[in-house]
C-alpha positions as CSV (number, residue, x, y, z in Angstrom):
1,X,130.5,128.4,-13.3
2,X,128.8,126.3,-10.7
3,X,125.1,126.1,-12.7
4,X,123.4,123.0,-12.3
5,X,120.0,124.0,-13.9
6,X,119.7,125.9,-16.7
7,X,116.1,126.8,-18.0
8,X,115.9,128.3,-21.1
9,X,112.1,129.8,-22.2
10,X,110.8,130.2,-26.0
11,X,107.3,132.1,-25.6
12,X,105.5,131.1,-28.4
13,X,107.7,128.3,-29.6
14,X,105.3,125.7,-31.0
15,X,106.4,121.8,-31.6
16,X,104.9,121.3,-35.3
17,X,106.7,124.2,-36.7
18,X,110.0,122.8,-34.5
19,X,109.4,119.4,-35.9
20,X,108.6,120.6,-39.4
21,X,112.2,122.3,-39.7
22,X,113.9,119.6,-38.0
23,X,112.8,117.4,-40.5
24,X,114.3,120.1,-43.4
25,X,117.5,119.9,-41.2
26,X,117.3,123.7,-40.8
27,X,117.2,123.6,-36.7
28,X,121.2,121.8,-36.2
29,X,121.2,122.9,-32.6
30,X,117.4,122.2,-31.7
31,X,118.9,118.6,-33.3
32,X,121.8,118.3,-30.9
33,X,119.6,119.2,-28.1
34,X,117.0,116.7,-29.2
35,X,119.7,113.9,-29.4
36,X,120.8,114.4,-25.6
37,X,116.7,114.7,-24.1
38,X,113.5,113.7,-23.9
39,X,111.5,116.1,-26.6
40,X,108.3,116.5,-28.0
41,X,105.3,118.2,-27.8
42,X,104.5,120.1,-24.5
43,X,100.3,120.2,-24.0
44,X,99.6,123.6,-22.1
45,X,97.1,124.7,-19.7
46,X,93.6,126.1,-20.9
47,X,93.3,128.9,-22.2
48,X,97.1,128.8,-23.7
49,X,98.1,132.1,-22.8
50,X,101.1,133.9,-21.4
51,X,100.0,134.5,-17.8
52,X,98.4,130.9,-17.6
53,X,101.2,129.5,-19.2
54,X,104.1,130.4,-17.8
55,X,102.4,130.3,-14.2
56,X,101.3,126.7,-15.0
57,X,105.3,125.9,-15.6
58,X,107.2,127.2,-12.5
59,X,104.8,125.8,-10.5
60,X,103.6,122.9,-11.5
61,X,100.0,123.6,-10.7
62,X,96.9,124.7,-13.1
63,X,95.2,127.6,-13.1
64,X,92.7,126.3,-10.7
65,X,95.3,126.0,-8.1
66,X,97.4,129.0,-9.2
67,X,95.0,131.3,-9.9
68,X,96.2,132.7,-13.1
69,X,93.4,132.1,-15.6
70,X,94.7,135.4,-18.3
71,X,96.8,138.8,-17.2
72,X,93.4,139.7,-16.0
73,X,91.6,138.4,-13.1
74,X,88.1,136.8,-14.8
75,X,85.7,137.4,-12.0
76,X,85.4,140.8,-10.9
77,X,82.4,143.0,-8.5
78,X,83.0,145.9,-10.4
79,X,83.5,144.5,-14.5
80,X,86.8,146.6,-14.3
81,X,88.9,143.8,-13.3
82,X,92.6,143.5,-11.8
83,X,95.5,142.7,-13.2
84,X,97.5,139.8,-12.5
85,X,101.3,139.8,-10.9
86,X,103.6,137.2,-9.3
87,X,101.7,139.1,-5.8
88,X,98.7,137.2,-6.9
89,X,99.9,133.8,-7.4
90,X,98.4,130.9,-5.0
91,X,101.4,128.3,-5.4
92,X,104.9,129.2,-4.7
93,X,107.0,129.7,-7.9
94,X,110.2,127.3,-8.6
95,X,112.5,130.0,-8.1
96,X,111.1,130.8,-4.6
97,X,111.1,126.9,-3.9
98,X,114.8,126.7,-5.0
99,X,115.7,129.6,-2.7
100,X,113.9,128.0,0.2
101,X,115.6,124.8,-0.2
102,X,119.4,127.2,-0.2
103,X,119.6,127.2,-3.6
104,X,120.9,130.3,-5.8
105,X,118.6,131.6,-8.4
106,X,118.9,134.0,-11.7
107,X,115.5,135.0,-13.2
108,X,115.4,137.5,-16.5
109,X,112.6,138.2,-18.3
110,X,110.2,135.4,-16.9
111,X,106.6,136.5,-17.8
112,X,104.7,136.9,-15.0
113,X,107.6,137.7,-12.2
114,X,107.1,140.9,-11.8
115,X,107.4,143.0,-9.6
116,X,110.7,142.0,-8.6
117,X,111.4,140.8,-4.8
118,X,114.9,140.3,-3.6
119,X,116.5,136.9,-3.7
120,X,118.6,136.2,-0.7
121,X,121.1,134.3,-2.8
122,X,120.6,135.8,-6.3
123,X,119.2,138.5,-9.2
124,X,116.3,138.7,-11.3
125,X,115.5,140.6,-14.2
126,X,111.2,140.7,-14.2
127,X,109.1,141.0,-17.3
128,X,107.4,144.1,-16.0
129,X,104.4,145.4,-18.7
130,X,104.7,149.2,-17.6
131,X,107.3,151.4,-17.9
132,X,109.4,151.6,-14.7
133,X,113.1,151.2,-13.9
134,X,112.2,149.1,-10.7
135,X,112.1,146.0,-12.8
136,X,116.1,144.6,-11.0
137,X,116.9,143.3,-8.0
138,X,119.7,144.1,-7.1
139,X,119.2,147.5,-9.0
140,X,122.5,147.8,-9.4
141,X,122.9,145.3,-12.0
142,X,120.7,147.0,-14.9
143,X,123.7,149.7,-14.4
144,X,126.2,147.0,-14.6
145,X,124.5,145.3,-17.7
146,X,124.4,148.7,-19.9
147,X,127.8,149.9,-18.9
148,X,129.1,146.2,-20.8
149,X,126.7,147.2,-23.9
150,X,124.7,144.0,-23.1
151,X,120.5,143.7,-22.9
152,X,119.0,145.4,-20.1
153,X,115.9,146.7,-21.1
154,X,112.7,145.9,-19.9
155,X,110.9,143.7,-22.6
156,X,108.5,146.6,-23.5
157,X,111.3,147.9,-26.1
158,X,110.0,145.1,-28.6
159,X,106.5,146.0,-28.5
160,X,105.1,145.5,-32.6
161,X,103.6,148.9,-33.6
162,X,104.4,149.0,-37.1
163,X,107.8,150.2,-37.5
164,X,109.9,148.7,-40.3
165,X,112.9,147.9,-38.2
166,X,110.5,145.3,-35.6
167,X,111.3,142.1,-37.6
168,X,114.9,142.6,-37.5
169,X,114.9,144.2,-34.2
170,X,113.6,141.3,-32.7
171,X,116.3,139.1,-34.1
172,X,119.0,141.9,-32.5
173,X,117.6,141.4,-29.1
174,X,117.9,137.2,-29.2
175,X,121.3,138.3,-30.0
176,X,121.6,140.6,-27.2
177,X,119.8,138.6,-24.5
178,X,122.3,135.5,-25.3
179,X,125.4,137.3,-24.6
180,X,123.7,138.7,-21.8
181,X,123.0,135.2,-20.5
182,X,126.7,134.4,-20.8
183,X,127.7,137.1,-19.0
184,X,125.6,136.7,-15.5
185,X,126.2,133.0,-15.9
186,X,129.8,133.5,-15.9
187,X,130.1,136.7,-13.2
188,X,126.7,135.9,-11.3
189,X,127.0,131.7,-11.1
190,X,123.9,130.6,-9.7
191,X,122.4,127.0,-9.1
192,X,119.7,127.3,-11.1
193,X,119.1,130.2,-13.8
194,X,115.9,131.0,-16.0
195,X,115.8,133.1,-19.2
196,X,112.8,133.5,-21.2
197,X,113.2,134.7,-24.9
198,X,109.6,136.4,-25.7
199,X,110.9,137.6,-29.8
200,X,109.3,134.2,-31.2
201,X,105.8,135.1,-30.0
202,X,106.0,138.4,-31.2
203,X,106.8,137.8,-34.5
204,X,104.8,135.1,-35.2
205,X,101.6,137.0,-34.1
206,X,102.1,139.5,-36.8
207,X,104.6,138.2,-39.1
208,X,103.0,134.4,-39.2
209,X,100.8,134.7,-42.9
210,X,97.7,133.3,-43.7
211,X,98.1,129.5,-43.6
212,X,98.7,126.8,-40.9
213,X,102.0,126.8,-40.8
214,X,103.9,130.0,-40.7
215,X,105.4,131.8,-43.6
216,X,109.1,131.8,-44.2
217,X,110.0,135.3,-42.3
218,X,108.7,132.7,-38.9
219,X,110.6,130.0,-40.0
220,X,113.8,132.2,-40.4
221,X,113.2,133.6,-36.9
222,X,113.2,130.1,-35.6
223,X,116.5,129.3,-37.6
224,X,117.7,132.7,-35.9
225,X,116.7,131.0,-32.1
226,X,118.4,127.6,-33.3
227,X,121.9,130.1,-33.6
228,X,121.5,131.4,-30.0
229,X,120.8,128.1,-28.8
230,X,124.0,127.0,-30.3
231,X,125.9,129.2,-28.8
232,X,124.5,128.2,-25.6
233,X,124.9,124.6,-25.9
234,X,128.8,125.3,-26.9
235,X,129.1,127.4,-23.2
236,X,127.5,125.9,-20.7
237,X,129.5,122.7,-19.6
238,X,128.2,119.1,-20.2
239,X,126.8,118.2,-17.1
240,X,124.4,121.6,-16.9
241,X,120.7,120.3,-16.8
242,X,119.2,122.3,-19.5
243,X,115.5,122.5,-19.8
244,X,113.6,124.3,-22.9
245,X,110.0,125.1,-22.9
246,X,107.5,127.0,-23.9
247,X,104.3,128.4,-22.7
248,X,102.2,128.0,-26.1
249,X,102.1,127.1,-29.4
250,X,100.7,129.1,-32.6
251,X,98.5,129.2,-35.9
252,X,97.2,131.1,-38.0
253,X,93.6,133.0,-37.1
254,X,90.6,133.4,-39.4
255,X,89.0,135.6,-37.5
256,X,87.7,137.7,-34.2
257,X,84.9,136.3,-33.1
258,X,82.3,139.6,-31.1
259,X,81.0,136.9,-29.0
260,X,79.0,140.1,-27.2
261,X,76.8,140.8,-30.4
262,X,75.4,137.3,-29.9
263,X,74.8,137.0,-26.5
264,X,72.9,140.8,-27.7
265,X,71.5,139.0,-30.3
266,X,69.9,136.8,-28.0
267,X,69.0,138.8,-25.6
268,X,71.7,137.6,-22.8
269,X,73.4,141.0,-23.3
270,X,72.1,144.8,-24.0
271,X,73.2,147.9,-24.7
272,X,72.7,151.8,-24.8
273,X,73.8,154.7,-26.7
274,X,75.4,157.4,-25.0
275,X,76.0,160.4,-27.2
276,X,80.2,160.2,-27.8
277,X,81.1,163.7,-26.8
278,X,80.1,162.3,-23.2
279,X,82.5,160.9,-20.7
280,X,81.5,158.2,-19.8
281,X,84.1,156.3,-17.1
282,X,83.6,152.4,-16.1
283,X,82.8,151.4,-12.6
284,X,86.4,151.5,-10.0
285,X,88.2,153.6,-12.8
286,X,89.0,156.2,-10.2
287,X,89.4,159.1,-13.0
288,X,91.6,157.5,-15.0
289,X,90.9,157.8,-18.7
290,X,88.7,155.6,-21.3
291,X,91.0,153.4,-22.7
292,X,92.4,150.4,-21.8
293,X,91.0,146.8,-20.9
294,X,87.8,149.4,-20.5
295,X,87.1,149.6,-23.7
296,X,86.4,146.1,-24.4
297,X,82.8,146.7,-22.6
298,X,81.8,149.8,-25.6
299,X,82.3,150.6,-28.9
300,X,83.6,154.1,-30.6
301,X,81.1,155.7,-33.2
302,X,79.2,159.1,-33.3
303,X,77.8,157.5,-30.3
304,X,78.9,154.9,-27.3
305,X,77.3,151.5,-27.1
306,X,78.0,150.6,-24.1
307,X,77.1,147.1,-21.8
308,X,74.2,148.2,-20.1
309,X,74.8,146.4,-17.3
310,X,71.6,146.2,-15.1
311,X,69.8,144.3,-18.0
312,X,72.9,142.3,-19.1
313,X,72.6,138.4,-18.1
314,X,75.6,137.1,-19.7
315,X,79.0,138.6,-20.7
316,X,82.6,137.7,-21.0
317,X,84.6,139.5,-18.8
318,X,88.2,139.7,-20.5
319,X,89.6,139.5,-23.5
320,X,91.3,135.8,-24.2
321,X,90.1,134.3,-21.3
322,X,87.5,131.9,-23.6
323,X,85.1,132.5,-20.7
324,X,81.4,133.8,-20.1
325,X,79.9,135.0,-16.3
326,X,76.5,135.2,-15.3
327,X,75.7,138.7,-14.3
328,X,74.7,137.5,-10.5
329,X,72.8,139.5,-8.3
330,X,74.8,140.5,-5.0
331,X,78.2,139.2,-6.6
332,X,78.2,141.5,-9.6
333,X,77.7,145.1,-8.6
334,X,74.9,145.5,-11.2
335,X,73.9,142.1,-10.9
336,X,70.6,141.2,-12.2
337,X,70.5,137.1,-12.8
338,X,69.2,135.5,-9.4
339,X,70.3,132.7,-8.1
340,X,66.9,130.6,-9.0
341,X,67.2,131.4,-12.9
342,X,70.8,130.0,-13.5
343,X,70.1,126.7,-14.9
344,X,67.7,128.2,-17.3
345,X,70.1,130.8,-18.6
346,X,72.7,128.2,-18.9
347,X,70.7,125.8,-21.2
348,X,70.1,128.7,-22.9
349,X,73.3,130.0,-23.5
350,X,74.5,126.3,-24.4
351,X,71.9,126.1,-27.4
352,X,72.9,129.3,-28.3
353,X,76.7,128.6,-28.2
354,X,76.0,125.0,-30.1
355,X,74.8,127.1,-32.6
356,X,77.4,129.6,-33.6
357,X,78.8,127.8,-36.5
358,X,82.0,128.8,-39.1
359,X,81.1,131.3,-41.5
360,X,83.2,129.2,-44.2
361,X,82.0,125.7,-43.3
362,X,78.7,125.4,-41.3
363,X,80.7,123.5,-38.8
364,X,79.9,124.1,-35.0
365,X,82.8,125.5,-33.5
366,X,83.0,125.9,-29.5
367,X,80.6,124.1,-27.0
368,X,80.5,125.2,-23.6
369,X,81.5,123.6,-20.2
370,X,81.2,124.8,-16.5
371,X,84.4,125.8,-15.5
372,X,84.7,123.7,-12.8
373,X,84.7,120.8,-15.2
374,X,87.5,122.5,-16.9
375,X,89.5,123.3,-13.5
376,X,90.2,121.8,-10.3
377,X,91.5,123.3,-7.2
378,X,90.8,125.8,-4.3
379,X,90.8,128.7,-7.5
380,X,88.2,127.4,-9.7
381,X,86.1,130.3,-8.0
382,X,88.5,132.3,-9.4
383,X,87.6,131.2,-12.9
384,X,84.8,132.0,-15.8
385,X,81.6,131.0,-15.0
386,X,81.2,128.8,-18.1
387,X,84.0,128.4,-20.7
388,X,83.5,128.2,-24.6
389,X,85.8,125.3,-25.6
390,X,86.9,125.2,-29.0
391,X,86.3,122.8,-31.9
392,X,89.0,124.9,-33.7
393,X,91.7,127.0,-33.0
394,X,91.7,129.5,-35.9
395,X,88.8,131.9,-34.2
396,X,89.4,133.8,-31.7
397,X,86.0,134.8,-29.2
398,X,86.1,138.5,-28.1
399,X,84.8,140.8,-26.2
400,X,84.3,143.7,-28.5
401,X,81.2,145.3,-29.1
402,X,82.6,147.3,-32.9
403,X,80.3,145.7,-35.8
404,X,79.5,142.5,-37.0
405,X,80.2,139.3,-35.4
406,X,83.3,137.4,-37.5
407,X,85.3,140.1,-38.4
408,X,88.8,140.4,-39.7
409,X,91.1,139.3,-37.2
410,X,93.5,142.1,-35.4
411,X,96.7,139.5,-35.3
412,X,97.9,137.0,-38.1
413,X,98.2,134.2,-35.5
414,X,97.2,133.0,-32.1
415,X,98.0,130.8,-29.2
416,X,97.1,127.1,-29.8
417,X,97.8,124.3,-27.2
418,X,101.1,122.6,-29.0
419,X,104.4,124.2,-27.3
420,X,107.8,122.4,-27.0
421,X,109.9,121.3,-24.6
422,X,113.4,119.8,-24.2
423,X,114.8,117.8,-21.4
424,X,118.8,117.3,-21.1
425,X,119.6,115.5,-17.5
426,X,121.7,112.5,-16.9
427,X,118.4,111.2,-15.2
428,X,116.2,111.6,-18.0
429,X,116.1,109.0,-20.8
430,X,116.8,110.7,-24.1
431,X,113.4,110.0,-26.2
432,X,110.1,111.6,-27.5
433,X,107.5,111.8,-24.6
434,X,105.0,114.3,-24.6
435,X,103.9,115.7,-21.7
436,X,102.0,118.3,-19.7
437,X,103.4,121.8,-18.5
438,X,103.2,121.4,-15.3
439,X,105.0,118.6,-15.4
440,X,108.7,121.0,-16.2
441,X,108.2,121.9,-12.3
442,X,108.3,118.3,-10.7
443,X,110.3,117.3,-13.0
444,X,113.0,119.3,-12.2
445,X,112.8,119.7,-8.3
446,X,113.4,115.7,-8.9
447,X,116.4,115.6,-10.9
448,X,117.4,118.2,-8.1
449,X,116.9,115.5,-5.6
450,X,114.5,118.5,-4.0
451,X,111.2,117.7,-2.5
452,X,107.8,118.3,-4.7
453,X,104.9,119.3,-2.7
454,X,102.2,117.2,-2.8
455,X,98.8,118.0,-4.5
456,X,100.2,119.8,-7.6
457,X,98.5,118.5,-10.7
458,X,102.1,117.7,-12.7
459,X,104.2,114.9,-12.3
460,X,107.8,114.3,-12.8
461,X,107.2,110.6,-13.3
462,X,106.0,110.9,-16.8
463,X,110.0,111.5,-17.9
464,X,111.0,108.1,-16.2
465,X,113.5,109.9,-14.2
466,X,116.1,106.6,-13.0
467,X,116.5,108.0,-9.2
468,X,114.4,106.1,-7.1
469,X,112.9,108.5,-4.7
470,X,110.6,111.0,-5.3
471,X,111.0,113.3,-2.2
472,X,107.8,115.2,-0.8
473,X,107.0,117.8,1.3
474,X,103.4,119.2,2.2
475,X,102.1,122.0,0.1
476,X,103.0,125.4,1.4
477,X,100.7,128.1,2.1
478,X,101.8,130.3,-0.5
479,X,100.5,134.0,0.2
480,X,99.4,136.5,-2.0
481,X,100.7,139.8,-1.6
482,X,98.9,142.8,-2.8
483,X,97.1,145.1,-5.0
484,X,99.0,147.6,-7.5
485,X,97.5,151.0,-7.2
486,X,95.4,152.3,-10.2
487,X,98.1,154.4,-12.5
488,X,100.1,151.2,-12.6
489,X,97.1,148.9,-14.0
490,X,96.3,151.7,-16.4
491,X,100.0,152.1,-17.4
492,X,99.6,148.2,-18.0
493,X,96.5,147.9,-19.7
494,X,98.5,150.4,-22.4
495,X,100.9,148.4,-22.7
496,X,98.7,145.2,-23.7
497,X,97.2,147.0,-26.1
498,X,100.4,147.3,-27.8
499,X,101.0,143.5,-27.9
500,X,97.5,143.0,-29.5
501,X,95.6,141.5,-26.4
502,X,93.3,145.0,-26.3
């Protein structure tokens, strides 16, 4: 094996619960690791999701240099809006930086690689959210993989839809991806490989009870990652660098709130009925049928309420995003806010969102900021207009028109800002340091001895890595690619209604 990097992801993995069973010595391996790194708490990007998350990592940039502000893209003509790929990233990712610099490179199951491009020294396994077998470059390996009964499925096998097997499942696959790890690392030795395990984050949305910290069946999961990463630690040799992250942390959720009610409420938003044995097809749908990301923007009763969106002001234009748009006049298709009434809408909409309070305690709960005080970078135009930031972390603001405005919420748990990292590297002082996500990047291209473009918002100084130069290089002009055609975004949008973000 000729590995010098080894990344190993958690999704979901969230540093109180880590520390928590540390403490109750139930985590052995997490504790070996912790004794050979810096550790602690890793603060992640706004909002902590998957696609901002684990964009915000392998490059070491925010969303508003990246792009990436949720799997959709938050400002869109036509309300329908894109999703979000790898193709649409602004900053080049650490595995295409590695390869530039002649470095080999294993990816499997990163969140938001695919679709898969060939490596010219390398594989990669992407995290592909529709069914297709062009998820493997080389294709030839997926072949290899199942005829040695190790993982090679596409991570849409261990979507939660109710089955009594999922828990357990889930802990089959960490199983299953480990030995696969062992395998390409010891027939497909790379410099640098990258794993992501995604079963944490699954389980812990529906699995994690109705308190702050997570009930036992979430703590036994964690135990069940602390095994795998044993195993790890015992094969790779000494002088490996390994790094372990995670895109998010978690907690429980009180409830969804229908932030779209209010803003009717207050006349920011309307509506109209359309009788529901009509069809009634979004804006760009291209045929396609009514379900979908679509569906955030009406509600299913004898009749449709739908956004009507000529007389709408205000919306939010994607689930988990945290964000509201204005409705603007020549950038929206059915625009109707001109440019001259803006600041009036806004200080209304801030009164109005100072005054959505908790339903148990009175207290106010989000207060809202212009995204561009949020973000910086060539991308904030990319973002929300505005951007409810929370107070708390148990309520969750949606775009749903059903009834009522807190409701009962559709997951037991939700993203909060706490992940975890762990960094083992002979450069690298072995102590707690919190620090940002997109510091992992910089970090790592400098224990590499590899330059770090300039301009990206992490640093790799914050680990006090003892070499004494920090190489840079100017930022490349990373290019998007393009769009994916209509039956894949719908096949998409399916599939994150199965993980609970629709």
């Amino acid at each position: 094996m000729q590995n010098r990097l080894l990344f190993i992801g958690i999704d979901g993995a969230s540093w109180p619960v880590i520390e928590k069973l540390l403490q109750n010595n139930r985590l052995p391996n997490f504790k070996r690791l912790k004794a050979l790194s810096a550790y602690s708490e890793l603060e992640t990007v706004f909002p902590p999701h998957t696609g901002p998350g684990w964009a915000s990592m392998f490059t070491g940039a925010g969303p508003g240099q990246h792009g990436i502000y949720q799997f959709w893209a938050t400002q869109s003509h036509e309300y329908n809006p894109a999703l979000t790929t790898v193709e649409d990233y602004s900053c080049e990712p650490i595995w295409r930086t590695l390869e530039r610099h002649g470095k080999s490179v294993g990816l499997v199951n990163i969140p938001m690689s695919h679709p898969p491009k060939p490596l010219k020294n390398g594989f990669m396994i992407t995290w592909p959210l529709k069914q297709t077998i062009q998820y493997c470059e080389p294709k030839s390996l997926i072949k290899e993989l199942a005829e040695q009964n190790l993982h090679y499925h596409s991570d849409l096998i261990n979507m939660y839809r109710g089955q009594d097997d999922f828990y357990q499942s889930s802990l089959d696959i960490i199983d299953k991806r480990t030995a696969t790890l062992k395998y390409l690392m010891s027939n497909y030795p790379v410099d640098a490989m990258f794993m992501v395990y995604t079963e944490i984050d699954r389980i812990s949305h529906y699995f994690w009870g109705e308190n702050d910290f997570p009930d036992e069946l979430v703590c036994q999961a964690y135990q069940h990652m602390d095994t795998a990463l044993g195993e790890i630690l015992d094969f790779i040799p000494n002088d490996t660098m390994l790094v372990v992250g995670s895109d998010h942390g978690f907690g429980n959720c009180r409830y969804n709130l229908n932030i779209h009610n209010i803003l009717e409420k207050y006349g920011l938003l309307q509506t109209k009925l359309i009788k529901n044995d009509d069809i009634i097809l979004p804006p760009g749908s291209d045929g396609l049928p009514n379900d979908g990301a679509s569906a955030w923007f009406q509600s299913m009763f004898n009749y449709k309420r739908v956004v009507d969106w000529p007389n709408t002001q205000v919306y939010m234009p994607t689930p988990g995003c945290f964000g509201l748009n204005i409705n603007l006049k020549h950038r929206q298709k059915q625009g109707c806010v001109e440019e001259k009434n803006i600041d009036a809408i806004s200080k209304n909409l801030k009164d109005i969102v100072a005054n959505i309070t908790d339903p148990d305690d009175g207290s106010q709960l989000f207060e809202l900021q212009l995204s561009e005080t949020v973000y910086s970078g060539d991308e904030v135009k990319l973002a929300p207009d505005y951007i409810l930031m929370p107070k708390k972390w148990d309520i969750m603001p949606h775009p749903s028109l059903d009834t009522g405005i807190f409701v009962a919420p559709t997951q037991k748990a939700i993203h909060r800002m706490d992940g975890v990292y762990f960094f083992n590297a002979r450069a690298v002082p072995s102590q707690k340091t919190k620090i940002k996500i997109t510091d992992i990047t910089p970090s790592i291209l400098h224990c590499l001895e590899l330059p770090i473009q300039d301009g990206l918002d992490g640093d790799s100084e914050v680990l006090g890595i003892n070499i004494m130069n920090i190489i840079k290089e100017k930022k490349i002009n990373y290019k998007k690619s393009g769009a994916m055609s209509a039956e894949e975004k719908q096949l998409i949008e399916n599939q994150l209604v199965e993980l609970g973000y629709l």
